[in-house]
C-alpha positions as CSV (number, residue, x, y, z in Angstrom):
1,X,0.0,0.0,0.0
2,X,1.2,3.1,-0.9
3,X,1.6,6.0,1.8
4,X,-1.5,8.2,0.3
5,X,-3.8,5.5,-0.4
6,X,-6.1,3.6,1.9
7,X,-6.9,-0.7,1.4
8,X,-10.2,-1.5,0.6
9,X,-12.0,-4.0,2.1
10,X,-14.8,-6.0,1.4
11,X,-17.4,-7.3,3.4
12,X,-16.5,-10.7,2.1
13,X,-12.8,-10.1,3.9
14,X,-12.4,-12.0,7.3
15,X,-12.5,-10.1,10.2
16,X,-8.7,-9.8,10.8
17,X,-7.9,-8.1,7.0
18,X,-6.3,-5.2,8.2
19,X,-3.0,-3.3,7.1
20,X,-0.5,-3.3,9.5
21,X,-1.4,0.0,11.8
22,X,1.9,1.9,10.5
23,X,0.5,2.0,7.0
24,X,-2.6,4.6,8.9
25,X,-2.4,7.9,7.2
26,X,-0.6,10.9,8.4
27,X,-3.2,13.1,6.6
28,X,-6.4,12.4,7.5
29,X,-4.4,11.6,10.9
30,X,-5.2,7.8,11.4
31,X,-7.6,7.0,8.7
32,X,-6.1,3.2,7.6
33,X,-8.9,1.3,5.9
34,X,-12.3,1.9,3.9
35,X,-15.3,-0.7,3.1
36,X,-16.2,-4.3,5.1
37,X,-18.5,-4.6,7.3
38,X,-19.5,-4.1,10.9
39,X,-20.0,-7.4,11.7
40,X,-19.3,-8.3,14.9
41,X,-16.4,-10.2,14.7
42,X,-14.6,-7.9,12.3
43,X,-15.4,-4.9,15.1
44,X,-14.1,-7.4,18.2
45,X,-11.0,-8.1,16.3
46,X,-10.6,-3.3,15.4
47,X,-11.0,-2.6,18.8
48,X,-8.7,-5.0,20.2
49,X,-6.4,-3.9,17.7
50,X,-6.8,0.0,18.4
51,X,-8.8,0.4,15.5
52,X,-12.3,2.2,15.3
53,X,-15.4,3.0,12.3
54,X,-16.2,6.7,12.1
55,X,-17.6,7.9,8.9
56,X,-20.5,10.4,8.0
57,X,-23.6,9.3,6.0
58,X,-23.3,8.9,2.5
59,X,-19.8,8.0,2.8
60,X,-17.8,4.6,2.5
61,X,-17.1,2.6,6.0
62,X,-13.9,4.7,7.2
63,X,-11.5,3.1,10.0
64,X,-9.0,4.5,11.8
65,X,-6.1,4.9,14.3
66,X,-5.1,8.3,15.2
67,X,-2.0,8.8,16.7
68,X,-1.2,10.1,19.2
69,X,-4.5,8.6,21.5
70,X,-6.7,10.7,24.4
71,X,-7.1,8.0,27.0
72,X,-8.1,8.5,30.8
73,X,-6.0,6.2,32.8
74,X,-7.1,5.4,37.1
75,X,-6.6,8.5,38.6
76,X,-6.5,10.9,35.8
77,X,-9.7,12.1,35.7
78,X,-10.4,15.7,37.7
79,X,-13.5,17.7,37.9
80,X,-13.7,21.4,39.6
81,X,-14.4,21.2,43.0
82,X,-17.6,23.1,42.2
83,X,-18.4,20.1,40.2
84,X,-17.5,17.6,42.9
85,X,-20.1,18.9,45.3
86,X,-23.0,19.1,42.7
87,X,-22.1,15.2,42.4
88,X,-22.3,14.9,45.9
89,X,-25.4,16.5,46.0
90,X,-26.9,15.2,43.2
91,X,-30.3,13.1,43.4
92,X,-29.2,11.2,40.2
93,X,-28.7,7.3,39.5
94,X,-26.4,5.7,38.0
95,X,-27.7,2.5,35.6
96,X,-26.0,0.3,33.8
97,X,-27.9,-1.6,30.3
98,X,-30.9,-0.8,31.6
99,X,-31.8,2.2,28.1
100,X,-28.7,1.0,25.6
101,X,-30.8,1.7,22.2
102,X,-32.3,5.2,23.8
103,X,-28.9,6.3,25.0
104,X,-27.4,5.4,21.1
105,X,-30.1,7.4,19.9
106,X,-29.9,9.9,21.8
107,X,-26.0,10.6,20.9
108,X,-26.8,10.4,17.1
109,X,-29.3,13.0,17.9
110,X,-28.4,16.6,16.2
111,X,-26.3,18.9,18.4
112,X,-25.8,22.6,17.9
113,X,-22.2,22.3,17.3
114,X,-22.6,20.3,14.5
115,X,-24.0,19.4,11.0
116,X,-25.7,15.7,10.9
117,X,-24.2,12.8,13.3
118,X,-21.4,10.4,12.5
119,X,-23.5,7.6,13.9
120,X,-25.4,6.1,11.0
121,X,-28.2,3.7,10.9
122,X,-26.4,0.9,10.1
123,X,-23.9,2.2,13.2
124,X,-26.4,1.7,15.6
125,X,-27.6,-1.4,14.4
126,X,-24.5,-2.9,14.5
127,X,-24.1,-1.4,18.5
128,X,-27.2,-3.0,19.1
129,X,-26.1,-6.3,18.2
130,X,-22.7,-6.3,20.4
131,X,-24.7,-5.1,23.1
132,X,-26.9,-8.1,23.0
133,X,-24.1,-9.8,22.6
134,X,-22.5,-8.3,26.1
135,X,-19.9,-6.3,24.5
136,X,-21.4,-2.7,24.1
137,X,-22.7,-1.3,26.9
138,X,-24.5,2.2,28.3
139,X,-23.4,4.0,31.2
140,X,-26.8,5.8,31.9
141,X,-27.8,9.1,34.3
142,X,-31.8,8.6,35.3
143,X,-33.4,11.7,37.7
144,X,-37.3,11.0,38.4
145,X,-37.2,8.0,36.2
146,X,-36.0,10.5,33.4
147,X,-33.3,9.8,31.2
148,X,-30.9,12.9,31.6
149,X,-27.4,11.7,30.1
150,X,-25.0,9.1,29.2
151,X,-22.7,7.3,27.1
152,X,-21.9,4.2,25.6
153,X,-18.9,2.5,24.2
154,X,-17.0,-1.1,24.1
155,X,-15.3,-3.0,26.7
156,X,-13.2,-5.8,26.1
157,X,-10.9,-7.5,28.9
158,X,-10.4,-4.4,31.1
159,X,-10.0,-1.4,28.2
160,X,-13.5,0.8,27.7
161,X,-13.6,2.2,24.3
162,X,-15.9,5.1,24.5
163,X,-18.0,6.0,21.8
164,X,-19.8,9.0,22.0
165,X,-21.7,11.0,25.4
166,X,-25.2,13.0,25.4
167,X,-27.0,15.2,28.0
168,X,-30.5,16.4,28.8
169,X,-29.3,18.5,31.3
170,X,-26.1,19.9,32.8
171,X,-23.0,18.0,33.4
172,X,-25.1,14.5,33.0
173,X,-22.5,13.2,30.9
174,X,-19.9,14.1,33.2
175,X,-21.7,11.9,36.1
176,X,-21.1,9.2,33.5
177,X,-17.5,9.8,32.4
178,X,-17.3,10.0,36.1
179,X,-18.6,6.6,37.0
180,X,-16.5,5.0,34.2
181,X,-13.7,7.3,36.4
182,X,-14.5,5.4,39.5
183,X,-14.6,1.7,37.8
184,X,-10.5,2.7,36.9
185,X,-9.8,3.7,40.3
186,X,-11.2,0.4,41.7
187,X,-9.7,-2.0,39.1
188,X,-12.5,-3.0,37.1
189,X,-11.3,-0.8,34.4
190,X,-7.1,-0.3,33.1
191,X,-8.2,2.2,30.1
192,X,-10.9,4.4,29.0
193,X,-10.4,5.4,25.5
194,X,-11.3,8.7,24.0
195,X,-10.3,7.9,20.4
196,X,-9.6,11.2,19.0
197,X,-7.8,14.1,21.2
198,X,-10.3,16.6,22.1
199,X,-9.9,20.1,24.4
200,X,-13.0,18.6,26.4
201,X,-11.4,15.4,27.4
202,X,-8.7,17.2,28.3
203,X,-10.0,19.6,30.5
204,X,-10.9,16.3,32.3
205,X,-7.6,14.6,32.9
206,X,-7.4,13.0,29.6
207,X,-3.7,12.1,29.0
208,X,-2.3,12.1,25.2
209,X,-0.4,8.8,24.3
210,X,1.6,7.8,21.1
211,X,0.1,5.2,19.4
212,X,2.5,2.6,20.1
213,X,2.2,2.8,23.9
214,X,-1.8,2.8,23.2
215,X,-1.5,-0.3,21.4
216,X,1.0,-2.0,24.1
217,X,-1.2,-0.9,26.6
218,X,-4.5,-2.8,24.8
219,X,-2.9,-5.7,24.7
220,X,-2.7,-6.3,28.3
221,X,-5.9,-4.5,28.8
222,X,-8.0,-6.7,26.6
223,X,-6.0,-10.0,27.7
224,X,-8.1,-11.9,28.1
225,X,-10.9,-10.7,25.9
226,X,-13.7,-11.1,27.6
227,X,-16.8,-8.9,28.5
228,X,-17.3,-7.1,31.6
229,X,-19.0,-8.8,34.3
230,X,-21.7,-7.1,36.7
231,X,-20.9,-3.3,37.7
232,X,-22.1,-1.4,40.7
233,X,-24.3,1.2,40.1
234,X,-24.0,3.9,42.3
235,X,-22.7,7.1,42.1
């Protein structure tokens, strides 16, 4: 493959036909592969491999893997101390799996920073059928019985890939990002990624790794691959 050019895949591929992660794109930073599938097994076999789908409607299937990473390891994540006591205070609840195809739609929802969503149709179909499967999962924020804000994302082994967060009202994603926070401090997590660096993450303790140290990292992480077990789910 050629250093401007991309491999196409087809859906007929197995799961594991990927280029070598060095052949990723400096320019769209990341961007490796195009076509396939999201079958199941072929997204098992990205993630573990620090590869991800992102691609607009009306575009081809688009994987990639940025470098460098925005990952939250235990103990990074830091909220204001305003924030801290509005968590302490708050009346919300934490559930786990309990709203997994509201909370997806909700994300691809339209947001006022942006044109259109990113997660397709055929995205959260394919979500839908790892979460019944155990690997996807929501991270939910309930007040009154009413959903208020969440995320979802992967986990394999011990590494949470986060997908994308939403909120109904303020700071109910953080609460989220703030359990997944709490499962790194007590060792149920190693690795919460964030995929692409962003100013937000950041602003949250988000640490910026090369590639290559991501990758070594995920393969400890997600040895053995296997889904998460039961959670807590409290605050």
């Amino acid at each position: 493959m050629s250093n401007n050019r991309v491999l196409w895949l087809s859906p007929d591929d197995p799961p594991d036909r990927f280029p070598p992660i060095s052949a990723a794109l400096h320019e769209p930073d990341g961007l490796l592969a195009a076509g396939g599938d999201l079958s199941t097994e072929r997204l098992l076999f990205a993630y573990r491999n620090g590869i991800f789908p992102w691609y607009d409607q009306g575009q081809p299937l688009l994987w990639w893997s940025p470098d460098p990473r925005c990952v939250f390891m235990p103990g990074d994540f830091h909220i204001s101390r305003r924030l801290q006591r509005e968590l302490r205070q708050s009346s919300a609840e934490i559930r786990i799996n309990t709203a997994f195809s509201e909370v997806i739609r909700a994300c691809a929802g339209p947001r006022r920073s942006e044109q259109g969503t990113w997660i397709t149709t055929d995205m959260i179909k394919a979500y839908e059928v790892l979460h019944k499967s155990g690997w996807a999962h929501s991270v939910e924020v309930w007040q009154s019985d009413e959903l208020t804000g969440g995320l979802y994302g992967l986990c394999i082994g011990k590494a949470f890939f986060g997908e994308s967060m939403f909120s109904r009202k303020s700071n109910a994603s953080k609460l989220s990002l703030n359990y997944l926070a709490d499962r790194l401090s007590a060792g149920d997590l190693e690795l919460l990624d964030g995929q692409v660096v962003s100013g937000h993450l950041l602003s949250l303790g988000a640490r910026i790794l090369p590639r290559s140290e991501f990758l070594d990292r995920l393969k400890t992480a997600c040895d053995p691959a296997v889904a998460f077990g039961h959670w807590p789910t409290t605050l």
